[in-house]
C-alpha positions as CSV (number, residue, x, y, z in Angstrom):
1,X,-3.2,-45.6,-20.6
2,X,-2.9,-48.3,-17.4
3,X,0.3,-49.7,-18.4
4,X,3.9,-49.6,-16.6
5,X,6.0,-47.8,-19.5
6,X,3.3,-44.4,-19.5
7,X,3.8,-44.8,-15.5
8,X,7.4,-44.6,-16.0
9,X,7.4,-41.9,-18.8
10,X,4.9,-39.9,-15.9
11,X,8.2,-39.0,-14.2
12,X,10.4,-39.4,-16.3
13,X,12.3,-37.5,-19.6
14,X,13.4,-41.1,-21.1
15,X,13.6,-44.5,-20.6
16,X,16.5,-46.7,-21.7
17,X,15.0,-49.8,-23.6
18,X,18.0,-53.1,-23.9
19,X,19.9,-54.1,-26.5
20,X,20.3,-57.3,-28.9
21,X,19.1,-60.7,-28.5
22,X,20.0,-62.4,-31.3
23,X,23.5,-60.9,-31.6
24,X,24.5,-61.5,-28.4
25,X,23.1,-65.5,-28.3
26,X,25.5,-65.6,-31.6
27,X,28.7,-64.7,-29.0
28,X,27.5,-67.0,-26.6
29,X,27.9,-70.2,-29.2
30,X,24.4,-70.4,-30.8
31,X,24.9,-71.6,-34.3
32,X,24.2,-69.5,-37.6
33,X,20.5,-70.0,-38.3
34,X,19.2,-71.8,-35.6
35,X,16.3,-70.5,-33.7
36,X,17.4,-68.9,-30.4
37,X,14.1,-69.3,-28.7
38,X,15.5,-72.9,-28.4
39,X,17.5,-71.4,-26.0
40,X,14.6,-70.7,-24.0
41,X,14.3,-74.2,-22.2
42,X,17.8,-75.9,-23.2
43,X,20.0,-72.6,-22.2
44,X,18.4,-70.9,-20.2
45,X,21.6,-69.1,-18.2
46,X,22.6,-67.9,-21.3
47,X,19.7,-65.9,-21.8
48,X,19.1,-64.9,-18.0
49,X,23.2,-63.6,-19.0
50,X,21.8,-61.2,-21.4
51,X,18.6,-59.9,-19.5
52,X,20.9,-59.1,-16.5
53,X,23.6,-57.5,-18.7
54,X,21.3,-55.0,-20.3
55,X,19.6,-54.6,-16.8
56,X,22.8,-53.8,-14.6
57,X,23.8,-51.4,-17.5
58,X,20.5,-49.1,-16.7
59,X,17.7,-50.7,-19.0
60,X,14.5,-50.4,-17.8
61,X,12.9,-52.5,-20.6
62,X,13.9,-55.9,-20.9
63,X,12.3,-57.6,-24.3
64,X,11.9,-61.3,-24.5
65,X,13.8,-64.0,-26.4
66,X,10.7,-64.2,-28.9
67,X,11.3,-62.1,-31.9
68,X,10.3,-65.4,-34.2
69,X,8.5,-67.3,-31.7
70,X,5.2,-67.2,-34.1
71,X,4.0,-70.3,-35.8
72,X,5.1,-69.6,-39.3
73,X,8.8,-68.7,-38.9
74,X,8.8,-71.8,-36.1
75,X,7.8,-73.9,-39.3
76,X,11.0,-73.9,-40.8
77,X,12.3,-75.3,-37.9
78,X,9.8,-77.7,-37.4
79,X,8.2,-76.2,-34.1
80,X,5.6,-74.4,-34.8
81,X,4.0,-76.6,-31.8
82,X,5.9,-74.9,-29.2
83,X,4.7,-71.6,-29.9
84,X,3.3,-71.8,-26.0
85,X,5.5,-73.2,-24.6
86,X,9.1,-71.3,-25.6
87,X,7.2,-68.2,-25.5
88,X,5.7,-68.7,-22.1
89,X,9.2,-69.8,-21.0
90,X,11.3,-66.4,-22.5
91,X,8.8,-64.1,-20.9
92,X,9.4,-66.3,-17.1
93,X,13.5,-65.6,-17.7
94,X,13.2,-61.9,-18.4
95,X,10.3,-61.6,-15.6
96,X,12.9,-63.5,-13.0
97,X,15.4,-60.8,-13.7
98,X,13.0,-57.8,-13.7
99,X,11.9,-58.7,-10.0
100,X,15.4,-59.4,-9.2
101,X,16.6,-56.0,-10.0
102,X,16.2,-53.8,-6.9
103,X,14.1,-51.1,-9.1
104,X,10.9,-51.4,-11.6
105,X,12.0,-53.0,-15.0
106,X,9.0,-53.9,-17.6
107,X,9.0,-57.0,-19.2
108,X,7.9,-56.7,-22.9
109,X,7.4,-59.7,-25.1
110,X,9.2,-59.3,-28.7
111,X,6.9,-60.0,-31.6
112,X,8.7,-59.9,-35.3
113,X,7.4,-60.4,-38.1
114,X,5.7,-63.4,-39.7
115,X,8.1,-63.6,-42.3
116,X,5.3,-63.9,-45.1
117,X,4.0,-60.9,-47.3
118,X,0.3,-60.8,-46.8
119,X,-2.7,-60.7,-49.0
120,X,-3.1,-59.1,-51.3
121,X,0.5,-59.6,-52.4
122,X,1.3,-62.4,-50.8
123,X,-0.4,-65.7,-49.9
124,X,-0.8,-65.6,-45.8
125,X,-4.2,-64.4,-45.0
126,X,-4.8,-61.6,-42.5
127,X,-6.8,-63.9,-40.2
128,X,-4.0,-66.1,-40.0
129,X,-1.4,-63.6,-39.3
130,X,-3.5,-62.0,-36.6
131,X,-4.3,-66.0,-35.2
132,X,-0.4,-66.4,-34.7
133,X,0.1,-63.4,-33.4
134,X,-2.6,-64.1,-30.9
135,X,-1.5,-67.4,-29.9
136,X,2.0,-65.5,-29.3
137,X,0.7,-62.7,-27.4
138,X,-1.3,-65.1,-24.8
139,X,1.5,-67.6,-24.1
140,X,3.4,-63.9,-23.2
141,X,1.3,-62.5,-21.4
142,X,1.2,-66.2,-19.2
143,X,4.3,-65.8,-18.9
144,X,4.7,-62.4,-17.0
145,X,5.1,-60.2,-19.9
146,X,3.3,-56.9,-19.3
147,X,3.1,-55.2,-22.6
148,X,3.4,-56.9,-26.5
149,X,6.5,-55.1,-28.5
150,X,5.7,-55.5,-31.7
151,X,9.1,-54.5,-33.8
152,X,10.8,-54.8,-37.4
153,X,7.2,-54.2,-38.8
154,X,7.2,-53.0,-42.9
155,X,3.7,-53.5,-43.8
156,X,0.8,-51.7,-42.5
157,X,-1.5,-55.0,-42.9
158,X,1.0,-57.1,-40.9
159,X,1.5,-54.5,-38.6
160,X,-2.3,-54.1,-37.6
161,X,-2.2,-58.0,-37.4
162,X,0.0,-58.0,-34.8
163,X,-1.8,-55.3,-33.2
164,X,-5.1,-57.1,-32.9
165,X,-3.6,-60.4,-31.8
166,X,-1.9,-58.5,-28.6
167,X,-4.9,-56.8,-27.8
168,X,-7.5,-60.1,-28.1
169,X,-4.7,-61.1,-25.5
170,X,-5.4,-58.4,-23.7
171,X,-1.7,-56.5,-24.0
172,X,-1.1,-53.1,-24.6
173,X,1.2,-52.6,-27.2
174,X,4.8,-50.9,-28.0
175,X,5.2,-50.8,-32.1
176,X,8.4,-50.2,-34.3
177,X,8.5,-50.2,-37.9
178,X,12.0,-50.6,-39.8
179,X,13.1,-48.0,-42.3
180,X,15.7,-48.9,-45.1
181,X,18.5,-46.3,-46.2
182,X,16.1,-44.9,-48.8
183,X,13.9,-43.7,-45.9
184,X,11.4,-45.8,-46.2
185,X,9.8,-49.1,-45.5
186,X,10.1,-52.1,-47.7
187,X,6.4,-51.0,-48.4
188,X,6.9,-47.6,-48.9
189,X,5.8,-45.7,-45.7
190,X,7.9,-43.2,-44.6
191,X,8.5,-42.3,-41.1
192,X,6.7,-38.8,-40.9
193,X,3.5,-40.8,-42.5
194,X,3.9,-44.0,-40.2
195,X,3.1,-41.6,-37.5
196,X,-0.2,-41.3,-39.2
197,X,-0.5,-45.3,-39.3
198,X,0.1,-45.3,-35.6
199,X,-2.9,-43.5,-35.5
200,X,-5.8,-45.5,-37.4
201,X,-4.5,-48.4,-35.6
202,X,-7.4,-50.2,-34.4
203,X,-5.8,-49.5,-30.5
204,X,-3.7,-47.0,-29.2
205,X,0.3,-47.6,-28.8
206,X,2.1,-46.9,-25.9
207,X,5.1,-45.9,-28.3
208,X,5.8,-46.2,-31.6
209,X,9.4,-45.8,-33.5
210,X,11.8,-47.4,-35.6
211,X,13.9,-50.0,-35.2
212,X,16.7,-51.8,-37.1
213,X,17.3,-51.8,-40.3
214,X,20.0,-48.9,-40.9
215,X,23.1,-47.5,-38.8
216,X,22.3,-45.0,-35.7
217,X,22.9,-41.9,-38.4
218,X,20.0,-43.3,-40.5
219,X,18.3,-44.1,-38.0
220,X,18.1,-40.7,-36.8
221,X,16.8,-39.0,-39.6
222,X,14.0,-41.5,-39.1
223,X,13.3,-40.2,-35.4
224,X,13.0,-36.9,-37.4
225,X,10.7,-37.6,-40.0
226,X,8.7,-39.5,-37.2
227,X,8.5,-36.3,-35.1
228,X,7.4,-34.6,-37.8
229,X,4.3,-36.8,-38.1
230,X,3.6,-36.5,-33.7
231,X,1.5,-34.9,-32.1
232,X,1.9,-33.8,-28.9
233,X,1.8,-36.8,-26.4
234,X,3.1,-39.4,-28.7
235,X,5.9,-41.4,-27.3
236,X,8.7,-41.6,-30.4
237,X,11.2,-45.5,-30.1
238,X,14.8,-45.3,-31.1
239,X,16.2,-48.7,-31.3
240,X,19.0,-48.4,-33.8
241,X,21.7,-51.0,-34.7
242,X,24.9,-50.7,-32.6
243,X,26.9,-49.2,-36.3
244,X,27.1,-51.0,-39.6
245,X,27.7,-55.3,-39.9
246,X,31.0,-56.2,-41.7
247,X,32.1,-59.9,-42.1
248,X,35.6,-60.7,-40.3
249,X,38.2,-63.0,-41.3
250,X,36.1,-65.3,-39.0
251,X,33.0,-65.6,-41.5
252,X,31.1,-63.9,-38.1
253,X,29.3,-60.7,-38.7
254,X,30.2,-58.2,-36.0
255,X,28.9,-54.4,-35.8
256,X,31.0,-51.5,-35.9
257,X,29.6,-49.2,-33.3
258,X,31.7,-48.5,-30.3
259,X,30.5,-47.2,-27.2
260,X,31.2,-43.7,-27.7
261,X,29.0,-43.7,-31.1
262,X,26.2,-45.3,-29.2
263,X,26.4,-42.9,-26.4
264,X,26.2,-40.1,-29.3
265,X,23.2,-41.5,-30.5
266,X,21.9,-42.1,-27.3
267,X,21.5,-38.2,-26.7
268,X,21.2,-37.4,-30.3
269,X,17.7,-39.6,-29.8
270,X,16.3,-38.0,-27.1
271,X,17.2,-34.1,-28.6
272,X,15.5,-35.4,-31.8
273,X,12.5,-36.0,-29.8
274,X,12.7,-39.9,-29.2
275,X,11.5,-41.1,-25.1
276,X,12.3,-44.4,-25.6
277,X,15.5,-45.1,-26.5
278,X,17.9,-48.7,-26.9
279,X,19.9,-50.6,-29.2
280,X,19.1,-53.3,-32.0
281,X,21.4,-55.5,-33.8
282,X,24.9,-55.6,-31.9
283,X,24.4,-53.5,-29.3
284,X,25.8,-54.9,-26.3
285,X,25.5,-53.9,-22.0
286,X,28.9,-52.1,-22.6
287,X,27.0,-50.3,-25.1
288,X,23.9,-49.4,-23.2
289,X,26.3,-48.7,-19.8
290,X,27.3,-45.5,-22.2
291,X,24.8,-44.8,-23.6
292,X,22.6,-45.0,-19.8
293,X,25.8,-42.9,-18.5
294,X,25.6,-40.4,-21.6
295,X,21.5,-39.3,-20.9
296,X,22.0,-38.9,-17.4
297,X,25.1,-36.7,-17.3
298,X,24.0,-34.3,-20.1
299,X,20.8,-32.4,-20.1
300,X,18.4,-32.4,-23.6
301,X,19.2,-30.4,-25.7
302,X,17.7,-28.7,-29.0
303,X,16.7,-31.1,-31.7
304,X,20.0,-31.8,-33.9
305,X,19.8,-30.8,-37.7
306,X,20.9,-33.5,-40.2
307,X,24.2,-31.9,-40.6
308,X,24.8,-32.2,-36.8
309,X,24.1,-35.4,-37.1
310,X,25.7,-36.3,-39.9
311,X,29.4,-34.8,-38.1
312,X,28.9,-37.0,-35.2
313,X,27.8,-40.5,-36.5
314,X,28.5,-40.3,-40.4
315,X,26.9,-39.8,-43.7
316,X,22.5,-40.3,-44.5
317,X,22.4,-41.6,-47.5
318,X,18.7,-40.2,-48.2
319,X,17.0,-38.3,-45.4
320,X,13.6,-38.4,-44.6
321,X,13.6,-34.8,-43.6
322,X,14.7,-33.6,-47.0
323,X,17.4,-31.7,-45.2
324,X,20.5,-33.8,-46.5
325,X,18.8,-33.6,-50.3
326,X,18.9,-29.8,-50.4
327,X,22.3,-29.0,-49.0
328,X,23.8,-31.8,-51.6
329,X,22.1,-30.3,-54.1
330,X,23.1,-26.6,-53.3
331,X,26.8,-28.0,-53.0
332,X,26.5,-29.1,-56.7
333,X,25.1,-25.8,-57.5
């Protein structure tokens, strides 16, 4: 595929993917529930900040300031008519500090969720999903965005929505589903099947993974039930969340991963067959800096069992392997 991510992956074992947006707007001063792709055209050094953070710490995908910069979740903020504009303006920040950074760094435009169920359970249309996607992919791709990363996907229909609408705009495509701590999407599709979903797409993904969602344990176990459903050539995401959120004193949610877990995850990823590997929610440069210092000090090693897992980041509530079931149950026994 002529993109710059299978080019990178030609020569290389893994590529480190950045951290979180939204998270790390929230310690800059953005306010609780306001949409960060304002900060797009009013703060633009801010986000600049965090694209250069995750890029002197070793990332070599940078994703956009977009993740709700469609049309529906810009209606609740009453800017669903700057779709174009604040996403043609993220992807320009994180392309300036791609070209700035002395090596190749791909810019990949963030594309969440609508937040709307779809028909037939819901009331948004398919063609309107795929419209806004479309219009979201375009003003990307304008902006110096080479490839569409379409993340935090649950539904399969939403999910080949967003597929369609990067590829009318003529992007290939990076795609992440999020699996909850019953190993599963809110829809039901479990990682080793989802593999299978990548698959009857109607294009091929560059990558496809998990994102979000659960701690880096959980998260994990996902990467395994996902490698379970590859075949050979498929290019497996790990973005986890930087830990667990707790509230502080503060009334600020803050994530407890330090930069030694992440860095155990980090490697933990790529033995459990994962190419692409960054943070999610919380995860900061400092974390990415260890984990980007972690996979390039210690060789791959053999794919980690549950139970290895398990010691080094904590417990899986339900795996998606099975392998955390049966020794529970032979414990009981």
């Amino acid at each position: 595929m002529n993109d710059p991510i299978t080019a990178l992956l030609a020569s290389r074992e893994v590529l480190l993917a950045d951290g979180a947006m939204g998270t790390n707007l929230f310690a800059l001063g953005l306010a609780n529930g306001a949409p960060g792709e304002l900060w797009n055209v009013e703060q633009p050094d801010n986000v600049r900040s965090i694209h250069r953070g995750f890029v002197d710490a070793g990332s070599d995908i940078i994703l956009t300031n977009t993740f709700g910069a469609n049309r529906f979740r810009f209606a609740l903020h009453k800017l669903q008519g700057r779709v174009r504009e604040l996403n043609r303006a993220a992807a320009e920040l994180a392309r300036d500090i791609a070209e700035k950074a002395g090596r190749q760094v791909v810019v990949a435009g963030s594309m969440g969720p609508t937040g709307d169920v779809l028909e037939p359970l819901g009331p948004r249309t398919l063609a309107d999903a795929e419209e806004a996607f479309h219009e979201q992919a375009e003003a990307l791709r304008d902006g110096g965005a080479q490839v569409a990363w379409i993340e935090t996907m649950f539904a399969e229909n939403e999910l080949e929505a967003a597929v369609r609408g990067a590829m009318r705009a003529g992007l290939p495509f990076v795609a992440t589903m999020t699996f909850d701590m019953g190993g599963h999407t809110m829809m039901g599709i479990r990682p080793s099947a989802a593999m299978g979903l990548a698959r009857s797409l109607p294009g091929e993904p560059i990558a496809f993974g998990a994102n979000c969602g659960v701690g880096p344990a959980q998260l994990l176990d996902s990467v395994l039930g996902l490698a379970q459903g590859a075949v050979p050539g498929e290019v497996i995401v790990a973005k986890s969340n930087c830990g667990l959120p707790a509230m502080g004193d503060d009334m600020k949610v803050r994530y407890d991963g330090t930069p030694e877990i992440m860095s155990s995850y980090a490697r933990l990823a790529r033995d459990a067959g994962a190419r692409i590997i960054g943070g999610c929610c919380g995860t900061t440069a400092a974390h990415l800096r260890a984990m980007a210092e972690t996979l390039s000090r210690i060789p791959k090693g053999p794919q980690p069992s549950v139970e290895e897992i398990e010691r080094e980041l904590g417990p899986i509530p339900k795996s998606t392997t099975g392998a955390a079931k049966r020794r529970r149950a032979m414990k009981q026994a």
